[in-house]
NURO-926234 format. One line per 4 residues: number of its first residue (from 1); for each residue x, y, z of N, C-alpha, C. Coordinates in steps of 0.001 Angstrom, whole numbers, always signed. Layout:
NUM = X,Y,Z,X,Y,Z,X,Y,Z | ...;
//
This chain:
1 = +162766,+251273,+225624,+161945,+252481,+225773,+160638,+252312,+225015 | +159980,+253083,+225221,+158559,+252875,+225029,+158427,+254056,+223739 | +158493,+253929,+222787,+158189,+254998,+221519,+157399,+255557,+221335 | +156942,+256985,+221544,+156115,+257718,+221561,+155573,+257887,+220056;
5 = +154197,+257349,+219717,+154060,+257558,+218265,+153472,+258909,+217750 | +153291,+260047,+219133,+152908,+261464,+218302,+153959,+262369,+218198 | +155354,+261435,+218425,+156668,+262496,+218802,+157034,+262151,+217005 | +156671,+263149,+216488,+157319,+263349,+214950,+157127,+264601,+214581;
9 = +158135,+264903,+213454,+158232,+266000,+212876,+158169,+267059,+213331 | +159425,+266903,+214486,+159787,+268046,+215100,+161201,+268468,+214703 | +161670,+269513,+215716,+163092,+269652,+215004,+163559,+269051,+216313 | +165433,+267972,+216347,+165736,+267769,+217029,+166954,+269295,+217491;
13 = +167298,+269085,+218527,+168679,+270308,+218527,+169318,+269060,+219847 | +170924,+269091,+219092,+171600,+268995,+220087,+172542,+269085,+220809 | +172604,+269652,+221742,+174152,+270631,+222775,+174704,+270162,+223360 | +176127,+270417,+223353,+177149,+270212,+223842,+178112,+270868,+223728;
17 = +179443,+270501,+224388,+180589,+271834,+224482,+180712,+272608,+222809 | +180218,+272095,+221985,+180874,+272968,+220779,+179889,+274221,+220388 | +179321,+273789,+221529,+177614,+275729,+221210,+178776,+277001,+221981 | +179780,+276277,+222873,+180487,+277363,+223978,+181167,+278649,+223387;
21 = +181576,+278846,+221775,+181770,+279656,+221048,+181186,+280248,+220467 | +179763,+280072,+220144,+178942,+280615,+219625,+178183,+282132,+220273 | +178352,+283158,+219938,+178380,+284202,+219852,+177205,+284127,+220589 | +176592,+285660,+221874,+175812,+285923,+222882,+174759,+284122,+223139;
25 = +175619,+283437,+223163,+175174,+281863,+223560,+174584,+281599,+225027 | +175254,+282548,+225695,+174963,+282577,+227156,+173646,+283213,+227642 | +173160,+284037,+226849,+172396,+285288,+227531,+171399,+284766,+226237 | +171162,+284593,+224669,+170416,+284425,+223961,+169903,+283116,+223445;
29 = +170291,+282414,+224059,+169948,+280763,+223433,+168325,+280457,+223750 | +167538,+280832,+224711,+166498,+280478,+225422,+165408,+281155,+224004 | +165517,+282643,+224464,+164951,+283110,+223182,+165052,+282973,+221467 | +166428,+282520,+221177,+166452,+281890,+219913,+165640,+280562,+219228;
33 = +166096,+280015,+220845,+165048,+278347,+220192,+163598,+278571,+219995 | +163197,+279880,+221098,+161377,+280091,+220893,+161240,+280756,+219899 | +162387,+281474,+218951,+162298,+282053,+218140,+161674,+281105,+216940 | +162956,+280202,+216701,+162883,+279278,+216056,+161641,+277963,+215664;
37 = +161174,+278074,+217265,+160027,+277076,+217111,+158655,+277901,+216472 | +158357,+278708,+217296,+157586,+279727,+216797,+157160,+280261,+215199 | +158591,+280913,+214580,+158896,+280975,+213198,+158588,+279480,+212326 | +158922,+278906,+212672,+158621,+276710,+211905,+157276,+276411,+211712;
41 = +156600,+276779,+213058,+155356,+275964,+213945,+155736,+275148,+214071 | +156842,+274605,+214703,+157777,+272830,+214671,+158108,+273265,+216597 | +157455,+271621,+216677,+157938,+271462,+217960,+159463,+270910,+218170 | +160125,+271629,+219214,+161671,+271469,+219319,+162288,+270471,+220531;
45 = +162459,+269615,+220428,+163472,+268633,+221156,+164316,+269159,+221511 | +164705,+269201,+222280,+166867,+269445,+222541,+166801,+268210,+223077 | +168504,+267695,+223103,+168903,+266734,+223595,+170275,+267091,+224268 | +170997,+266476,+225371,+171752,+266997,+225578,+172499,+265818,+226689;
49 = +173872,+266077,+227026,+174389,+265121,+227710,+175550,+265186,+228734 | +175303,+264885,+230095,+175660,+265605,+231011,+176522,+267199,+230533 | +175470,+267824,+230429,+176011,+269207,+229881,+176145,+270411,+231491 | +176821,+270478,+231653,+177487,+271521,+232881,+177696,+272382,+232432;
53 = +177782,+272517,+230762,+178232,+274499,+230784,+177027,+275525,+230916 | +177960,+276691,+231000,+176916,+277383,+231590,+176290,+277997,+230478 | +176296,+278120,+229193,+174885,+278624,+228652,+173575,+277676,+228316 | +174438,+276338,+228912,+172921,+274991,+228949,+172377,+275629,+230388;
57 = +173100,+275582,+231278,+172751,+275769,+232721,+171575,+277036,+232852 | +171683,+278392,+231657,+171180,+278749,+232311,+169826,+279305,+230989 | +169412,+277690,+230075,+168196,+277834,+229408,+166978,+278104,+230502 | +165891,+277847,+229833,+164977,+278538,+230642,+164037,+277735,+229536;
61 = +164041,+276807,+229854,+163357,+275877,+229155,+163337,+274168,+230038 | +162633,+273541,+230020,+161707,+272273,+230890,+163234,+271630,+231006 | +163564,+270829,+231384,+164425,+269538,+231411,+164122,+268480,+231960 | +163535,+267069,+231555,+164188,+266252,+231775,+164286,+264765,+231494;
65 = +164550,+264363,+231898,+166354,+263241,+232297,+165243,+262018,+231804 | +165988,+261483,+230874,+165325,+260324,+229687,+164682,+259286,+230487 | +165388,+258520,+231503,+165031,+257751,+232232,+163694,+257858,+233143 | +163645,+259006,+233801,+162443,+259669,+234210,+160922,+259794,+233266;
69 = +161104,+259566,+231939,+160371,+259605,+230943,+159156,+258922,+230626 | +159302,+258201,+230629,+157784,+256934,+230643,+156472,+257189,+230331 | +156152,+257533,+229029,+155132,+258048,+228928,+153904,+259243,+230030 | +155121,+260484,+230116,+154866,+261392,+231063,+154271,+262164,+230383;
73 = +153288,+262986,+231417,+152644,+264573,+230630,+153909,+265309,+229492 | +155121,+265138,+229896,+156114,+266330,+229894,+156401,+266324,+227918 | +155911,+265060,+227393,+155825,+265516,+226032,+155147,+265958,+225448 | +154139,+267098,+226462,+152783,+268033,+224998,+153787,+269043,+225599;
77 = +155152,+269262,+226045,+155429,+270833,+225414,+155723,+270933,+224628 | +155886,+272254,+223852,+156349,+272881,+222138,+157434,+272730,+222696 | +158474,+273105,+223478,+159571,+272827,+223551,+160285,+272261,+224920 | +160828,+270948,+225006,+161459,+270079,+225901,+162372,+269588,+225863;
81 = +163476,+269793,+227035,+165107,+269147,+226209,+164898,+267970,+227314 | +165821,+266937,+226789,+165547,+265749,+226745,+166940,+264895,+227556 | +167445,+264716,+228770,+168563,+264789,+228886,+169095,+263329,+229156 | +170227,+263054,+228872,+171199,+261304,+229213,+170392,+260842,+227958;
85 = +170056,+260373,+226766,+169191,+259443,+226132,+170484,+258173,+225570 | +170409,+256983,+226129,+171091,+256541,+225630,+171091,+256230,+224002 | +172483,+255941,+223425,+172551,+255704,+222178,+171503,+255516,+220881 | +170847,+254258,+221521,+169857,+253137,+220570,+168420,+253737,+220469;
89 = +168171,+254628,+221785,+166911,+255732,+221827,+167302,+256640,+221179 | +168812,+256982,+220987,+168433,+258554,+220645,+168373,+258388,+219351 | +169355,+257170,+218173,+168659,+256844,+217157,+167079,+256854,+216617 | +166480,+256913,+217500,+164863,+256845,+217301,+164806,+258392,+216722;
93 = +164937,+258977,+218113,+164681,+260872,+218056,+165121,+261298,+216878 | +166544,+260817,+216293,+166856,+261167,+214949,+166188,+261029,+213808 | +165494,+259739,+213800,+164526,+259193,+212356,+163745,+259796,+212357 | +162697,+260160,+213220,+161363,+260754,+213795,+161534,+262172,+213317;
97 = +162785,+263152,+213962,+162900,+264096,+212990,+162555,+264510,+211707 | +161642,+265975,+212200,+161914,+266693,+210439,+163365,+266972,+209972 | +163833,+268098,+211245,+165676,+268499,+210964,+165980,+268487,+212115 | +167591,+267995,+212050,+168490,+267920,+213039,+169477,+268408,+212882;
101 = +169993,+269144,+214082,+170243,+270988,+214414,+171094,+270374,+215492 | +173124,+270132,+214836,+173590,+270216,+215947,+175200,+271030,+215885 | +176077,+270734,+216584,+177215,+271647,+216173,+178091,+270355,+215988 | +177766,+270256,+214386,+179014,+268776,+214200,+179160,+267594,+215351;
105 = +178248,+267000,+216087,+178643,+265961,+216784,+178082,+264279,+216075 | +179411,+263972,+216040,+179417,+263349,+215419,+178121,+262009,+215046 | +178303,+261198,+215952,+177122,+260227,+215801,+175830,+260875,+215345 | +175338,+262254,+216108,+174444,+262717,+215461,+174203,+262958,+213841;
109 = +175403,+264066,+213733,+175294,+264165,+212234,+175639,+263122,+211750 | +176001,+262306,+211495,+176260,+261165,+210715,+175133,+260215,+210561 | +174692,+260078,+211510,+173037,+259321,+211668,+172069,+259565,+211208 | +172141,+261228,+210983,+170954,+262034,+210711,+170843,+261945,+209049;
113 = +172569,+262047,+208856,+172522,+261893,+206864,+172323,+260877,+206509 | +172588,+259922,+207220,+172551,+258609,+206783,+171086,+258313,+206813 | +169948,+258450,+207452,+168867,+258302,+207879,+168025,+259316,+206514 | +169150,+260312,+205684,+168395,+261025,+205038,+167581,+262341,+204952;
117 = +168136,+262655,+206297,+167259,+263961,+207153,+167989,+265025,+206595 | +166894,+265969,+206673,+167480,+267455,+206796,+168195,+267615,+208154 | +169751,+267920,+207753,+170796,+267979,+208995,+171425,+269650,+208985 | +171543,+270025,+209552,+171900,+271191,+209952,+172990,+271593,+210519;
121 = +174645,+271631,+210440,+175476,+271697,+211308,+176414,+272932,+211477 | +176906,+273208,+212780,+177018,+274778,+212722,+178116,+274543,+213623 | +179358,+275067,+212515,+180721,+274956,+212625,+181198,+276374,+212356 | +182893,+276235,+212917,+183498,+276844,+212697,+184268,+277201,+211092;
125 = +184342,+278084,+210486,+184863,+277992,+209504,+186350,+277320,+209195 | +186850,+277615,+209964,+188592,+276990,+209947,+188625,+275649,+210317 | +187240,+275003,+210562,+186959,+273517,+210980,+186718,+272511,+209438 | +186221,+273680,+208333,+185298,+273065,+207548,+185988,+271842,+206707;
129 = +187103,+271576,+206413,+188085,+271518,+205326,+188351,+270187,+205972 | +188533,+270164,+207122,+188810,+268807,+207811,+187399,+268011,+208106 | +186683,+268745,+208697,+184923,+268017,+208741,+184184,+267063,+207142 | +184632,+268419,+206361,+184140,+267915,+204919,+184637,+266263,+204353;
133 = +185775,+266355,+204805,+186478,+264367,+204904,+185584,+263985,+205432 | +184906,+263572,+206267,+183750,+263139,+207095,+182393,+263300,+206552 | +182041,+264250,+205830,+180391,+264012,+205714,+180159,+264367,+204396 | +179649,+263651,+204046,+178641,+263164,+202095,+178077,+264571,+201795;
137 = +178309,+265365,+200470,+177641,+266321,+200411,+176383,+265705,+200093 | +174998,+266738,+200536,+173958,+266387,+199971,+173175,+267375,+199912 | +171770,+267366,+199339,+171084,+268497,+199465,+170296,+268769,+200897 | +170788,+267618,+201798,+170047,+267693,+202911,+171374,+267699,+204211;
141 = +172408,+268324,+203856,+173124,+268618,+204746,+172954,+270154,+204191 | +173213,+271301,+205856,+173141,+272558,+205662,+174405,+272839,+206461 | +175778,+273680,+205979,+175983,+274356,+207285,+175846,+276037,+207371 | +175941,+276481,+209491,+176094,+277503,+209472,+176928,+277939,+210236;
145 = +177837,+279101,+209603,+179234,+278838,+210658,+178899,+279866,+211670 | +179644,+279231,+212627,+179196,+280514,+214271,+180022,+281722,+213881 | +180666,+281996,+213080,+181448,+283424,+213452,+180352,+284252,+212248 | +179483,+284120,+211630,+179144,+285094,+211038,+177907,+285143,+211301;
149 = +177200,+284399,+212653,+175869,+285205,+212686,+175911,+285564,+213963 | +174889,+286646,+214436,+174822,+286966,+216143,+174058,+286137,+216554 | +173104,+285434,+215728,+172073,+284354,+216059,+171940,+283199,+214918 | +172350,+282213,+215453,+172284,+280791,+215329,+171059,+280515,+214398;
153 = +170122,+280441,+215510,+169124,+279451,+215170,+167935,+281020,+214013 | +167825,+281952,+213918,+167573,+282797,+213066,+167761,+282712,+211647 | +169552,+282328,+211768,+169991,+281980,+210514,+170064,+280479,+209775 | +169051,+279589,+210878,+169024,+278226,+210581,+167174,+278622,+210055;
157 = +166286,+279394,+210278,+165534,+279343,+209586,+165216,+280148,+208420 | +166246,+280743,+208040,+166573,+281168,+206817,+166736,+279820,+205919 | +167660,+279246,+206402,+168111,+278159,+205836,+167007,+276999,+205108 | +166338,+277002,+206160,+164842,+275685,+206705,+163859,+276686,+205432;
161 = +163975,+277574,+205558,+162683,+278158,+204579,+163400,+278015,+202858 | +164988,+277912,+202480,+165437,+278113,+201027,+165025,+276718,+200087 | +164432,+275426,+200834,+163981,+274603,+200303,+163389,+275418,+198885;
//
């Protein structure tokens, strides 16, 4: 792939089946992320992978498909999800990151701490105890659990601002 050198210091986000619990996910996700980008001034990535559920299905936001990519217009939007990226690319998207914003998946978060990033992961509470075996505390891991906010990404820039 061809590395885009003005794609930095954005936030990455990335979805998959574990957003499907997350509270008005279906109907509010579109407006949260513009919330979110907006509130930052940080341009927002999503990434995502053959995702069929339906509160990806029914963002309202650009899509597309990595391969299609090639130094296209489609990276001056503030916000563009990014879809199929294989492995070794999406390592890139991770470094390049300011924060990366996902629901515990794995390679991500793990890449992202390891890399040193502000990581962001938004779990279930009754998950935490078993996850915590898995990931290094640091001052640059955050979590936020889905059962106690109505909005996600609101309470991730609460978070982004307690630096």
């Amino acid at each position: 792939m061809h590395h885009n050198n003005n794609l930095k210091n954005y936030i990455l986000i990335h979805l998959d089946e574990k957003f499907i619990d997350i509270q008005n996910i279906e109907k509010d996700l579109t407006n949260s992320i513009k919330y979110l980008s907006k509130k930052t001034n940080k341009r927002i990535i999503i990434t995502s992978f053959n995702n069929e559920h339906e509160y990806y299905k029914n963002l309202k936001i650009k899509k597309i498909n990595f391969r299609d990519m090639n130094n296209k217009k489609e990276l001056i939007d503030k916000i563009l999800i990014i879809e199929n990226i294989p492995i070794i690319d999406f390592y890139y998207f991770l470094k390049n990151a300011h924060v990366n914003i996902s629901c515990h998946s794995g390679f991500f978060i793990h890449t992202s701490l390891l890399l040193g990033k502000m990581s962001v992961d938004i779990l279930n509470k009754k998950d935490e105890l078993w996850l915590n075996t898995w990931t290094p505390i640091t001052k640059n891991y955050k979590k936020v659990y889905k059962s106690n906010t109505k909005d996600v990404f609101k309470t991730i820039h609460k978070i982004l601002n307690e630096k």
